[in-house]
C-alpha positions, -999 to +999 in steps of 0.1 A: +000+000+000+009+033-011+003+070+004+015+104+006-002+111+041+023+098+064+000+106+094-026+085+079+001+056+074+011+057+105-024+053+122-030+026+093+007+006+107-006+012+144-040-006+134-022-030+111+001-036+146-026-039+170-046-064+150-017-091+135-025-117+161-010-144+127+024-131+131+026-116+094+057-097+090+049-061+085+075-036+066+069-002+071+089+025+053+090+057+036+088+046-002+117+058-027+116+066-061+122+025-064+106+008-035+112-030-036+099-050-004+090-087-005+084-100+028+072-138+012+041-157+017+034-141+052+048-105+045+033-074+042+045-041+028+026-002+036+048+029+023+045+066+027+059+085-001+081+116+013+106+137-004+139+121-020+169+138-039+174+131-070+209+138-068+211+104-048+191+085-074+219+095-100+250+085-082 
């Protein structure tokens, strides 16, 4: 899951936290221009998109 609200991520994650009683594997992180998380069969990936530098992405 994608969004550009992080606080609305971040109450999503809590929620997401509060109610994994299965022990999925939850991966939370501010997206990049490239985000890539597989977390298998019992993973699960939420992402707030923030600012990034292009400059980085180049070198």
């Amino acid at each position: 899951m994608h969004t550009k609200n992080k606080v609305l991520a971040d109450e999503i994650y809590a929620a997401m936290r509060e109610a994994n009683n299965n022990g999925i594997t939850i991966h939370y992180q501010e997206a990049s221009p490239l985000p890539a998380v597989y977390g298998g069969p019992n993973g699960l990936s939420i992402s707030y998109i923030g600012d990034w530098d292009k400059k980085w992405l180049i070198s």
